[in-house]
C-alpha positions in Angstrom: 133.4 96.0 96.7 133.9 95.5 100.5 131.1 97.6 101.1 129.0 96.1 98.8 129.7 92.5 100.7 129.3 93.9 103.8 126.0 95.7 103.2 124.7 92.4 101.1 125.6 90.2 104.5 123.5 92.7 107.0 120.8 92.4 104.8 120.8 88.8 104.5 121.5 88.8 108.2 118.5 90.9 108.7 116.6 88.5 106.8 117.6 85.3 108.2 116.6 86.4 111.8 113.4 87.3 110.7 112.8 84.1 109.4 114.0 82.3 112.6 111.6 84.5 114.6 109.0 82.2 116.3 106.6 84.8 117.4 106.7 86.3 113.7 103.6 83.9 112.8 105.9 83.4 109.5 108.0 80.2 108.5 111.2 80.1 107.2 111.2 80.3 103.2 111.2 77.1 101.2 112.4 77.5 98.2 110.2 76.3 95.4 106.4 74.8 95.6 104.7 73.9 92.3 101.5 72.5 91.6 98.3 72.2 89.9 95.9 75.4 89.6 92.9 74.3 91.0 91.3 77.8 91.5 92.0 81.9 91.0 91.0 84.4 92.5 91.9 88.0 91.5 92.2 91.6 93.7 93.5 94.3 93.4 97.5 93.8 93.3 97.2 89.8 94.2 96.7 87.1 92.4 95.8 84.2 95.0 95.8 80.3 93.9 94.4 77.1 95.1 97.5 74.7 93.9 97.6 71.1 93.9 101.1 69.9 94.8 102.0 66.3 95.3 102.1 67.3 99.2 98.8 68.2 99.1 96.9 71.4 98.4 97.2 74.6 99.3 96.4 78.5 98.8 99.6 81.0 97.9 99.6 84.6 96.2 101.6 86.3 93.8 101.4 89.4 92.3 98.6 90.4 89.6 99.4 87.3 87.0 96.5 86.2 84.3 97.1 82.6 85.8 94.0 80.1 84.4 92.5 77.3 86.4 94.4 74.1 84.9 98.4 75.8 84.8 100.8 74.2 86.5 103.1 77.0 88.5 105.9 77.5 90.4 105.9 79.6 93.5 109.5 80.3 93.9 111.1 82.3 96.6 108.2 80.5 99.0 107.5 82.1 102.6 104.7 80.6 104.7 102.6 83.0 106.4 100.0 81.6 109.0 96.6 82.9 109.6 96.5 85.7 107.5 93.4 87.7 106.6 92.3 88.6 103.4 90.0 91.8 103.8 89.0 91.6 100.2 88.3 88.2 100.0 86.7 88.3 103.7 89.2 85.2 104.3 91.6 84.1 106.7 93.9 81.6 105.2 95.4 79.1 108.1 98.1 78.9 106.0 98.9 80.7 102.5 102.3 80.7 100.3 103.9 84.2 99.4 106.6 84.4 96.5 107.3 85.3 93.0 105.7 83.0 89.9 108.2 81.6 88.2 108.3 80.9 84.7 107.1 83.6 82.1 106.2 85.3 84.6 109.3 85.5 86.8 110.4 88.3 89.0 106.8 88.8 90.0 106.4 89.0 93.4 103.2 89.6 95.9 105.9 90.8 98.3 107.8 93.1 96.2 111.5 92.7 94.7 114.2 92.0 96.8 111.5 92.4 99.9 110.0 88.9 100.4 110.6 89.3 104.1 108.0 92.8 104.7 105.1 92.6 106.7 102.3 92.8 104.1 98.1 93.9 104.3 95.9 92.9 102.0 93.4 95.9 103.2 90.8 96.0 100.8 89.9 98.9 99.0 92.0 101.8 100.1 90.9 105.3 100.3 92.4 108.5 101.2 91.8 111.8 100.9 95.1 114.1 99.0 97.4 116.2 101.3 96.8 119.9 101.4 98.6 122.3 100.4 101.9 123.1 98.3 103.7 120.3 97.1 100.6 117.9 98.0 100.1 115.1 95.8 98.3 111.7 95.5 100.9 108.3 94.7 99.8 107.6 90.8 100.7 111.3 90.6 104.5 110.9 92.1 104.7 107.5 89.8 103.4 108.9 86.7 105.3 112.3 87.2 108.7 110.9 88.9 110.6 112.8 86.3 109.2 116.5 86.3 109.5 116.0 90.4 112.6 113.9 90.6 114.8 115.9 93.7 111.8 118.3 94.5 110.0 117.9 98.2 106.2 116.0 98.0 103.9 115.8 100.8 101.9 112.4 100.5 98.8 110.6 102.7 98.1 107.2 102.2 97.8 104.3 103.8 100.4 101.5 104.7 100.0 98.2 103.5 103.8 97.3 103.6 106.5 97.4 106.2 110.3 96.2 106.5 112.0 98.0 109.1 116.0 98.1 109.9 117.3 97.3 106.2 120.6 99.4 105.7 119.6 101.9 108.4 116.0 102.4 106.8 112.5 101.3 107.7 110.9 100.5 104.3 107.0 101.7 103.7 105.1 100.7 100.8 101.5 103.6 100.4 98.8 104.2 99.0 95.9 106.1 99.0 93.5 104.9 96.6 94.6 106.1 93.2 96.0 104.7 90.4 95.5 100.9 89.4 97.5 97.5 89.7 97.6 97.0 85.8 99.5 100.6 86.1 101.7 100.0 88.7 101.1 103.6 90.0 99.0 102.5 93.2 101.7 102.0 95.3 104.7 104.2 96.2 108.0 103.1 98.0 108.8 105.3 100.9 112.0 105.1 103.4 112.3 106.5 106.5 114.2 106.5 110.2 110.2 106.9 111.7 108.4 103.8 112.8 104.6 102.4 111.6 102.6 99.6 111.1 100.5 98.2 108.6 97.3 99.7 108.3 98.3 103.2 109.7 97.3 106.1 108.1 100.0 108.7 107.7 101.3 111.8 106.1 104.4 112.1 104.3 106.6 114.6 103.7 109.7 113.5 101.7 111.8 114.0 98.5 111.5 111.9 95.1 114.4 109.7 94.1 114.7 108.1 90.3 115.9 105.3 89.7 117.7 105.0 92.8 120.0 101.8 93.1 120.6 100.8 96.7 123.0 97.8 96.1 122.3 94.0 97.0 119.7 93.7 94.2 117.7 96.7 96.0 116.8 99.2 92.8 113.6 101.1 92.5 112.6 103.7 89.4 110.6 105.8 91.7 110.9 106.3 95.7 110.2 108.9 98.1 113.3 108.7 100.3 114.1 110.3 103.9 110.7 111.1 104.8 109.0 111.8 107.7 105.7 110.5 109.2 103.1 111.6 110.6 99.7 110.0 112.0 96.2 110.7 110.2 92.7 110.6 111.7 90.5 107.7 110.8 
């Protein structure tokens, strides 16, 4: 239990200096914004809305939600994020929401459980080409196969499009590479490691795939590739 309350308070720690960070171009969350859908627009893995709220309007995004022009929503868990570009929707948003939808649809989050505070990409279309060799597979394959390879070595390329770095001793990637689909949820592939990266970096992974691995402090994923290395891809 005291390990437990100790590993929950670094994280939070973690978080809350984050989120005091000036230069992080990020404000400090704030709680719960609800409004008035005023428009949708749908990509692959976000769901971004134009929301009337009685301070006025603005854009947030949540994960892949059938959300019609008219709802009223809740974005709960809200983090402001300033300037951020939208490849996809050839956008930069001077200021955009990021949190879960509440209601029916809670515990959907554009910034993943438990990981409101990563760095996040919306990169457009992501392609890359499989890893040679043995062991060599694409991310819908390690999600749709997690049991048959659960404890076995994969090697991995994709793309970054997520990072958290220094939770419980970890850096925390989120990849893909181009396969599998949103409405799946086998496009995107969890991956810790002691190596460091950046969003948008292309990299190959060599690591081995954990099921239903529970960290602790609301941290439990059914498919991970865990200790991995990294390492750097031509573009």
């Amino acid at each position: 239990m005291k390990h437990f309350i100790a590993t929950s308070l670094i994280v939070v720690a973690s978080f809350t200096a984050w989120a005091a960070d000036p230069q992080s171009g990020k404000a400090p969350v704030k709680g719960v914004i609800s409004g008035e859908v005023m428009e949708v627009k749908d990509v692959d893995s976000y769901t971004y809305l134009r929301l009337k709220t009685r301070d006025g309007e603005t854009w947030a995004a949540v994960s892949t939600a059938g959300v019609k022009k008219g709802a009223t929503v809740s974005i709960e868990n809200a983090m402001v994020m300033n300037n951020f570009e939208s490849k996809t929707l050839k956008k930069t948003f001077p200021t955009i929401v990021f949190g879960t939808l509440g209601g029916a649809a809670a515990g959907q989050s554009a910034l993943g459980s438990k990981m409101a505070m990563a760095t996040v990409a919306d990169a457009g279309p992501v392609k890359v080409a499989k890893a040679s060799g043995a062991n060599a597979y694409v991310v819908a394959d390690v999600v749709s196969k997690s049991a048959q390879l659960k404890d076995k070595a994969v090697k991995v390329n994709g793309q970054v499009v997520k990072y958290n770095a220094g939770i419980m001793g970890k850096n925390w990637i989120h990849l893909r590479d181009g396969s599998g689909t949103a409405a799946k949820n086998d496009n995107d592939i969890l991956v810790t490691t002691a190596a460091t990266a950046k969003v948008g970096d292309l990299v190959a992974v060599s690591g081995v795939v954990r099921n239903d691995k529970d960290f602790g402090a609301g941290y439990s994923y059914k498919v991970l590739i865990e200790d991995a290395t990294l390492n750097p891809l031509k573009k």
